[in-house]
C-alpha positions as CSV (number, residue, x, y, z in Angstrom):
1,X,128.5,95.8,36.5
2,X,127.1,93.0,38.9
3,X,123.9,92.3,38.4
4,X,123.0,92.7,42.6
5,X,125.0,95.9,41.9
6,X,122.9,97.4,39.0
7,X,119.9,96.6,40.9
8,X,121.3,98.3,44.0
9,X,121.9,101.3,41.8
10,X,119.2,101.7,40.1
11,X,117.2,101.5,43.7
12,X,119.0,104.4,45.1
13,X,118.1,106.1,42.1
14,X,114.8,105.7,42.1
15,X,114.6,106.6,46.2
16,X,115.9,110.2,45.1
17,X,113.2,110.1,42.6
18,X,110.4,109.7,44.9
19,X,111.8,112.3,47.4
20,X,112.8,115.1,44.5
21,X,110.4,113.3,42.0
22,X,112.2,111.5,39.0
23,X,115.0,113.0,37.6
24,X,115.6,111.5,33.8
25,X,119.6,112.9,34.1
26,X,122.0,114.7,36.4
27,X,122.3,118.1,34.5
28,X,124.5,121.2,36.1
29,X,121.2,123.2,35.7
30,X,118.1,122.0,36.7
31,X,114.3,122.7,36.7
32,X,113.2,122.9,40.5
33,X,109.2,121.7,40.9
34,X,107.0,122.6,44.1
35,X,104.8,120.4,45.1
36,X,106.6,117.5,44.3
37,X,104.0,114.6,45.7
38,X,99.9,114.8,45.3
39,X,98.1,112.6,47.8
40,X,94.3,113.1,48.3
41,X,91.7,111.8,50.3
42,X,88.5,112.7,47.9
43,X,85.4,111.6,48.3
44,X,83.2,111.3,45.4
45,X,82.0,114.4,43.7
46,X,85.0,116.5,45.9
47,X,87.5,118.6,44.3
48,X,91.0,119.5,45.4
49,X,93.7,121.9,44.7
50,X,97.5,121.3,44.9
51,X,99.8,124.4,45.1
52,X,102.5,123.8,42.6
53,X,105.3,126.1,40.4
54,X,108.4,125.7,38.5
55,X,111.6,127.2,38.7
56,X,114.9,128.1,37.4
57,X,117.9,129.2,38.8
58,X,119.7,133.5,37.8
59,X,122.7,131.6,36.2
60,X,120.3,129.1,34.2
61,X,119.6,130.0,30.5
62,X,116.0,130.3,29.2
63,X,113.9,127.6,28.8
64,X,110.1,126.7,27.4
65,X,108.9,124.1,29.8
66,X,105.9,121.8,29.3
67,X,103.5,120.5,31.9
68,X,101.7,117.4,30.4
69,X,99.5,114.9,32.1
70,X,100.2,111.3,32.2
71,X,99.3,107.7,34.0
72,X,102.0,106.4,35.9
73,X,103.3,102.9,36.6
74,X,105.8,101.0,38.1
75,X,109.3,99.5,36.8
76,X,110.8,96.3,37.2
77,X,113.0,97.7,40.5
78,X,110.0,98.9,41.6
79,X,110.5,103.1,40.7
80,X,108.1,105.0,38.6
81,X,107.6,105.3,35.3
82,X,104.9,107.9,33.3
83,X,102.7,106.2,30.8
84,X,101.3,108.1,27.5
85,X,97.7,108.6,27.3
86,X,97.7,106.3,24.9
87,X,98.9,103.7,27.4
88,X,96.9,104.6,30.3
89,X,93.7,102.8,29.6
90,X,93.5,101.4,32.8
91,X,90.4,101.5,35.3
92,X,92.2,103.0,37.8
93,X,93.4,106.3,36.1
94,X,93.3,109.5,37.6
95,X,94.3,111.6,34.6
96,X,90.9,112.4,33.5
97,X,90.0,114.0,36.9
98,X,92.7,116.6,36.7
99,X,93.5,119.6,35.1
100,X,96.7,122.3,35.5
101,X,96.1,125.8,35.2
102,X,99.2,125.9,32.7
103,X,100.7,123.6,30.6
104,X,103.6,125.7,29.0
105,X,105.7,128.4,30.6
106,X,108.3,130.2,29.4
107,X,111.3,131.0,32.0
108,X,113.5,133.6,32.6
109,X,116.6,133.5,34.8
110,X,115.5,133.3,37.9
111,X,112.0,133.0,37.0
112,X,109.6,131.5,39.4
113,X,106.0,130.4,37.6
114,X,103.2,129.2,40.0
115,X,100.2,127.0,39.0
116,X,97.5,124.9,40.4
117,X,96.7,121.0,39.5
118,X,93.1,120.8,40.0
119,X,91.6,117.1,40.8
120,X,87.6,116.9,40.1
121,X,86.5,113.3,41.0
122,X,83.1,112.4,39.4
123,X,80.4,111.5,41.3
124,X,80.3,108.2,41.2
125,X,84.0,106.9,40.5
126,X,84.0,103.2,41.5
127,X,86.0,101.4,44.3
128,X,89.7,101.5,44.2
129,X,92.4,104.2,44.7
130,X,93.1,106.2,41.4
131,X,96.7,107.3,40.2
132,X,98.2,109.4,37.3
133,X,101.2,111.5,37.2
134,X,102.3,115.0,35.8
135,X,105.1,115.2,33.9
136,X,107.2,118.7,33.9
137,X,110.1,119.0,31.1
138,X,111.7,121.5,28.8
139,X,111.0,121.3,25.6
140,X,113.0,124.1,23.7
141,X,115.9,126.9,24.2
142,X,115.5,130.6,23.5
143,X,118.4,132.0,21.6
144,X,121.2,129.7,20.2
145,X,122.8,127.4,22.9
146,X,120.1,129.0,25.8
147,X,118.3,126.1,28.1
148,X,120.8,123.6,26.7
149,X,122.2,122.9,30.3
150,X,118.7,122.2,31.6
151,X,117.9,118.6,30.5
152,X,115.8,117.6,34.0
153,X,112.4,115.8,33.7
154,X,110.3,115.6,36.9
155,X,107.6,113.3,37.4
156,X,105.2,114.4,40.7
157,X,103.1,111.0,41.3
158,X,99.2,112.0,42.2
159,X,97.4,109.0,44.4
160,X,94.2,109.6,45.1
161,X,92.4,107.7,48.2
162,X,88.5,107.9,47.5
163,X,86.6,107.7,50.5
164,X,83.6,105.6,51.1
165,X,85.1,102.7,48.3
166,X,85.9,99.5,48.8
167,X,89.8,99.3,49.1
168,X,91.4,95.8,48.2
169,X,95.3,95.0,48.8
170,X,96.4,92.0,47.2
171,X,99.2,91.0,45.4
172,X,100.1,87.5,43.3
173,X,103.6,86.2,42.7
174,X,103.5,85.5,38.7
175,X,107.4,84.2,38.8
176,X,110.4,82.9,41.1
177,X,113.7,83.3,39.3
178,X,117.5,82.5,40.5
179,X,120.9,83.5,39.3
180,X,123.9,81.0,40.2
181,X,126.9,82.8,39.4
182,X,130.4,81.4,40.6
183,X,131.9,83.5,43.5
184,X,129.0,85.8,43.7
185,X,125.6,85.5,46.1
186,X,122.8,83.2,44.3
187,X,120.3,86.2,43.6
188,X,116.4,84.8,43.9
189,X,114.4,87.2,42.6
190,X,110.4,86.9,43.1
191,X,108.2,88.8,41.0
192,X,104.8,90.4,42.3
193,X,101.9,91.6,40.7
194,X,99.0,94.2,42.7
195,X,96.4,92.5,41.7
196,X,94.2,94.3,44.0
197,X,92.5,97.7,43.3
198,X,94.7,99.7,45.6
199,X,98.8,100.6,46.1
200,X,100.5,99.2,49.0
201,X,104.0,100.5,50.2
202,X,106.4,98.4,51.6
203,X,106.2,94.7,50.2
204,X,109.0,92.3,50.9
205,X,110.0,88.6,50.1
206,X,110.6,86.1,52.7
207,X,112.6,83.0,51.4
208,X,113.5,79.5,52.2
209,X,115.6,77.3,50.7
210,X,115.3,73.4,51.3
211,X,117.8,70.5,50.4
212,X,116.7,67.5,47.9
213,X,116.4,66.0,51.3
214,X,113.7,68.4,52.9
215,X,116.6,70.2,55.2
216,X,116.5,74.0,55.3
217,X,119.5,75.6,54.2
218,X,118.8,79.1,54.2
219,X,116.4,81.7,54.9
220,X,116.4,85.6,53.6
221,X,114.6,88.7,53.2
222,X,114.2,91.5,51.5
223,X,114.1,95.3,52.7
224,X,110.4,96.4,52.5
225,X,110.1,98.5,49.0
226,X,110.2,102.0,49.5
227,X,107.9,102.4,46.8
228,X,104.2,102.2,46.0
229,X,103.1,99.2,43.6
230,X,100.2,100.4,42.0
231,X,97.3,98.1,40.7
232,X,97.9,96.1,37.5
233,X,101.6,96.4,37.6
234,X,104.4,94.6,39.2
235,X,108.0,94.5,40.3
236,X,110.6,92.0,40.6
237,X,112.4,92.3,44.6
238,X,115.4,90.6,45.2
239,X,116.9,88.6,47.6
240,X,120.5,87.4,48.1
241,X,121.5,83.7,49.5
242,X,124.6,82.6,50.6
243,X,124.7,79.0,51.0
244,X,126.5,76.4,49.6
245,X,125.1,74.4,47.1
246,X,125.9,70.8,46.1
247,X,124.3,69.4,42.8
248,X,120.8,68.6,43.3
249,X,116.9,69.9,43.2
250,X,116.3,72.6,45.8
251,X,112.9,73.9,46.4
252,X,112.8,77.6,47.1
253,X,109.2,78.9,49.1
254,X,108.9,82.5,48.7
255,X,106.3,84.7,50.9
256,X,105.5,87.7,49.9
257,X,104.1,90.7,52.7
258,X,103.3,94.0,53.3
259,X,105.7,95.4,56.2
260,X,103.2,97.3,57.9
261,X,100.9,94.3,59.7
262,X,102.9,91.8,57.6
263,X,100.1,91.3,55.8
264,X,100.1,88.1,53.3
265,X,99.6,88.7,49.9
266,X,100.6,85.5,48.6
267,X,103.3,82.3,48.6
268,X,104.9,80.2,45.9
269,X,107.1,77.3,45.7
270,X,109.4,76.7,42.7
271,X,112.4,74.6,42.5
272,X,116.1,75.6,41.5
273,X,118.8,73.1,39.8
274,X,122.0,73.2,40.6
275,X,124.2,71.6,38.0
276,X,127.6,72.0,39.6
277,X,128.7,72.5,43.4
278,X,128.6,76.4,44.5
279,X,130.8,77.8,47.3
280,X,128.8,81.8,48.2
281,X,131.7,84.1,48.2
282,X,133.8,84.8,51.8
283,X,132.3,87.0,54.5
284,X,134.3,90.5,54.8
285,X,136.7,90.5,58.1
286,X,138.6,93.7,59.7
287,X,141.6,94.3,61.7
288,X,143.8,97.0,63.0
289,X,147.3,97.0,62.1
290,X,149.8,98.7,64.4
291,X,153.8,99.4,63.3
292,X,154.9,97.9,66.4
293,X,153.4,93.6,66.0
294,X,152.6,91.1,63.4
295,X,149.1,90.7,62.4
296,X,147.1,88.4,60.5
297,X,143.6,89.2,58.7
298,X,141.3,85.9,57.6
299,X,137.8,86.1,56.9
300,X,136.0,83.5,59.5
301,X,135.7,80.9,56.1
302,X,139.4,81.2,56.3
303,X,139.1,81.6,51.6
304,X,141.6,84.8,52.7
305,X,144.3,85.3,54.8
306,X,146.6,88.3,54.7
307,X,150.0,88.2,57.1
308,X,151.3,91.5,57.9
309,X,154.9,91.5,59.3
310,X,155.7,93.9,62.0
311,X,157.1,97.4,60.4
312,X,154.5,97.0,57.5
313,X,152.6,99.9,58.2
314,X,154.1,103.3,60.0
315,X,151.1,104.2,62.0
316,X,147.8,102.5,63.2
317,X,145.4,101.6,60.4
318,X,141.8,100.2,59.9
319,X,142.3,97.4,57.1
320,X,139.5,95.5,55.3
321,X,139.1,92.1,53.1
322,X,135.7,91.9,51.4
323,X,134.2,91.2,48.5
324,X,134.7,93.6,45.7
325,X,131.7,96.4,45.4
326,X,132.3,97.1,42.1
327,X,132.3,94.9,38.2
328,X,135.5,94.0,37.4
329,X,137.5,94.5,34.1
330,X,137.7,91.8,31.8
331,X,140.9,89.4,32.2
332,X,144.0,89.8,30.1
333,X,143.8,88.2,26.6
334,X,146.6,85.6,28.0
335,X,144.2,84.7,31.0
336,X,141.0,83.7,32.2
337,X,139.2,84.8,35.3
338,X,138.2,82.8,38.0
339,X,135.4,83.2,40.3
340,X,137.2,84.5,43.7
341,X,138.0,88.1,43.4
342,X,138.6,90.5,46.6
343,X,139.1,94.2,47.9
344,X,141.7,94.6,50.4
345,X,140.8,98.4,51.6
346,X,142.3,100.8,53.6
347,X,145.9,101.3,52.8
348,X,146.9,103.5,49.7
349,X,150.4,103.9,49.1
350,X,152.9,100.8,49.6
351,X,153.8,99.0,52.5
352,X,157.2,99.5,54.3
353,X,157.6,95.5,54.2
354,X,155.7,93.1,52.2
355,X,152.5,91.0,53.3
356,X,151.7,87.6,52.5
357,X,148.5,87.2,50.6
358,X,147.1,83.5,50.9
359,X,144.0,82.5,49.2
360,X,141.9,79.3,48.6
361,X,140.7,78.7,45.5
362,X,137.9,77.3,44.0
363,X,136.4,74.7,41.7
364,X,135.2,77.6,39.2
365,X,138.9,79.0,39.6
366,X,140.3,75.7,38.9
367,X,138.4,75.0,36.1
368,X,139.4,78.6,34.3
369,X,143.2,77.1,34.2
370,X,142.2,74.5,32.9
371,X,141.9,71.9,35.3
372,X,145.6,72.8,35.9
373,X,146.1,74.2,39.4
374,X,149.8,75.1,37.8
375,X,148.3,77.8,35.7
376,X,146.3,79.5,38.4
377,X,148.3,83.0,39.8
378,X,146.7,86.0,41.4
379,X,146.2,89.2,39.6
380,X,145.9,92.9,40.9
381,X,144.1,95.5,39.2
382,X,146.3,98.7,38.6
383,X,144.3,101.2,38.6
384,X,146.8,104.3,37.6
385,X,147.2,102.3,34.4
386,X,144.1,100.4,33.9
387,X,145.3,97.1,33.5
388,X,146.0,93.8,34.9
389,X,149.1,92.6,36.4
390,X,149.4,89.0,37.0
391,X,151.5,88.6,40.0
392,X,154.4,85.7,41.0
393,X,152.7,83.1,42.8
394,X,152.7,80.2,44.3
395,X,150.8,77.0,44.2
396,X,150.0,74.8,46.9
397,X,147.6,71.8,45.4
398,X,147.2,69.9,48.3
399,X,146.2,72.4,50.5
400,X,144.3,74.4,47.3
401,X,146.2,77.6,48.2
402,X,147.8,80.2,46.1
403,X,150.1,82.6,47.8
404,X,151.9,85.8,46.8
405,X,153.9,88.3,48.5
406,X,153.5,91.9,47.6
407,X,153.7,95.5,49.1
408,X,150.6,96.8,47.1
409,X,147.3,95.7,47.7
410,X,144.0,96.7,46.5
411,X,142.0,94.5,44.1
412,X,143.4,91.2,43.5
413,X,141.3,88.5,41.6
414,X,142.2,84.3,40.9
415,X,142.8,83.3,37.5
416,X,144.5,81.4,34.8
417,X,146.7,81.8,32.6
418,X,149.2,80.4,29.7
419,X,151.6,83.0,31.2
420,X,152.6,82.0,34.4
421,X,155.0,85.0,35.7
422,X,157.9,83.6,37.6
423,X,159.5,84.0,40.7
424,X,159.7,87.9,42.1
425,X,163.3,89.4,41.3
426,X,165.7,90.5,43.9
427,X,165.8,94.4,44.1
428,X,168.6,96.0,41.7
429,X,170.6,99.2,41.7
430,X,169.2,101.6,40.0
431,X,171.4,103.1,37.3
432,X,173.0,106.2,38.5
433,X,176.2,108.5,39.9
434,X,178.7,106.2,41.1
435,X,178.3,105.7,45.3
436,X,181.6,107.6,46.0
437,X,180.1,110.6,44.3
438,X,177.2,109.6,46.1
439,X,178.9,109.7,49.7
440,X,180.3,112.8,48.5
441,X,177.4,114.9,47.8
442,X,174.6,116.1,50.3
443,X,172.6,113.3,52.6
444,X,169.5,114.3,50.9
445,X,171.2,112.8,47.9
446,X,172.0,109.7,49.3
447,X,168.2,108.9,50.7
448,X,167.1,110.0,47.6
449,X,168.3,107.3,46.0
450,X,168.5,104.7,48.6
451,X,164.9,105.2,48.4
452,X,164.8,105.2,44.5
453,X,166.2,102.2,45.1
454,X,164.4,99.9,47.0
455,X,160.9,101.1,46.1
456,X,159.5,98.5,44.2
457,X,156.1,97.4,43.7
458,X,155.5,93.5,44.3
């Protein structure tokens, strides 16, 4: 998977964490946890009292569940982890301040088990917010086989905001790092650290990117992180740049904020290298096709161009050319993968005439043939049987084209190959009852294999 992908996944499942606290896997039965988020405003020497139970649903099995108290901390991507006692040694722990009123329960089907988390701060605590976490899991089946479809872990984050202390937000950007992959956004990733004695919601990157000759090239930004980063740990954000990149020094400023008041936490400048030229992958372009006209679809870079002949499609459709969303399989053993892939969405089936697929291709394309544009062809990813089909196509070196004709699109990618396939071949009878008999017998027959005849994939 794509690195910007993992990231992006990872992200979304981290957001359902936060909102139905952390779920460790995706079970068909799961534990269900009231009072899902503790945030208290305490001042010194106060006590407070969450509401909280555990639950099961009539069809789940029985289950011994365990209620344990733990620090918490942040990943990476920004989500939550727990920490052990044993690695909560922080000063800004709150798990010494609470207690639970249970912390095992045994569950029935259908069983509902309340309890209290109880929060005593001491009387004189110290400045800075304090943060722990409580950790509800099973931890063994009744019977043989019982509980064994309930495999949930939830993690409820507790922040606690003590009043009267003095609150610091600040943050310190330990590391700038960039990933230059061929056909793919350059990913910038900045790394911040809380270094403050307080969380903060919402910190983002700003970005620019200067030439070796001082000229700005790009500028980006990051969504604000839905998450808090809690003092003494970090997280890495990234950004995504698309600009084209010519061998040389570039000097990348990054500016790191809190959303709400955009308030500065710190900036860093660090430089990137660029070894060989980059070309950021083509924007995504739309169109919609009608039966009745030709139509062409070209992203505004002009890298893709599909032609689609009047007749292609029987009724109006919405069709798409973007970047593909998703890793791609590994190339044939008889090929090598370029860097120029795309996802040509929103026809299934085959078209009633073939469109013409143009696409420009690249140095890092160029380079996986060998240096030999005569070895580059197109390949489509066939996905009813997994695999791989490189597809007849045609080379155009001085205009650094290569162009196929087919009636199935879907995902194509560039690359090369030893094993150039040749020239499409001209549809062929298929085997069958001789056409007098054909004539002879029902019309049903004879568009049955009229049609078994011509439908070819290309």
């Amino acid at each position: 998977m794509q690195r910007s992908a993992v990231i992006a996944l990872l992200t979304w499942i981290a957001l359902l964490a936060v909102v139905l606290p952390l779920s460790l896997a995706v079970p068909s039965a799961a534990l269900r946890v009231e009072g899902m988020k503790i945030m208290a405003n305490l001042t010194p020497g106060g006590t407070y009292v969450q509401p909280m139970a555990v639950a099961i649903d009539p069809t789940d099995a029985p289950v011994d569940v365990a209620i344990d108290l733990m620090g918490i901390g942040n990943y990476p991507a920004g989500y939550y982890r727990g920490l052990s006692p044993a690695d909560d040694t922080g000063p800004y722990t709150a798990r010494p301040y609470i207690t639970v009123t249970a912390t095992k329960v045994h569950l029935n089907p259908g069983d509902r088990y309340p309890f209290n988390a109880i929060i005593k701060v001491p009387e004189q605590p110290g400045d800075g917010g304090r943060y722990a976490a409580i950790l509800i899991h099973p931890v063994s089946a009744q019977g043989p086989g019982a509980g064994a479809g309930i495999t949930t872990a939830m993690l409820v984050p507790v922040l606690v905001t003590l009043t009267g202390s003095n609150m610091s937000q600040a943050g310190s950007i330990t590391g700038i790092t960039a990933d230059v992959t061929p056909g793919k956004p350059v990913l910038i990733e900045t790394t911040l650290a809380n270094t403050g004695n307080y969380h903060y919601y919402g910190a983002l990157v700003n970005l620019t990117v200067t030439d070796p000759a001082g000229n700005v090239i790009a500028t980006a930004s990051s969504a604000p992180s839905f998450f808090a980063l809690f003092p003494g740990n970090s997280m890495t954000i990234p950004v995504s740049v698309t600009a084209a990149f010519t061998p040389g020094t570039y000097t990348v400023t990054s500016v790191a904020r809190i959303a709400q008041g955009l308030t500065l936490l710190d900036s860093r400048t660090s430089t990137l290298t660029i070894t060989a030229a980059y070309t950021p992958p083509f924007q995504a372009a739309s169109i919609d096709l009608t039966p009745d006209r030709d139509a062409a679809l070209a992203t505004p870079d002009g890298v893709v161009t599909v032609r689609f002949p009047a007749g292609s499609v029987i009724a109006p459709v919405h069709v798409t050319v973007k970047p593909p969303d998703v890793s791609l399989a590994a190339a044939p053993s008889t090929a090598t993968a370029g860097s120029t892939s795309l996802s040509i969405e929103g026809i299934t089936g085959l078209l009633a005439r073939d469109a013409t697929l143009t696409v420009k291709y690249s140095p890092a394309d160029l380079k996986a043939a060998g240096g030999d544009s005569s070895k580059l062809v197109i390949a489509r990813w066939d996905a009813d049987v997994s695999q791989w089909t490189l597809l007849p196509t045609t080379v155009d070196s001085s205009a650094g084209t290569l162009t196929i004709q087919t009636n199935r699109l879907g995902i194509m990618e560039v690359m090369g190959s030893s094993q150039v396939p040749g020239p499409a071949a001209s549809p062929t009878k298929t085997p069958g009852p001789d056409s007098l008999l054909i004539v002879a017998g029902s019309s049903a027959s004879l568009l049955f294999f009229g049609r078994r005849k011509t439908a070819r994939i290309r």
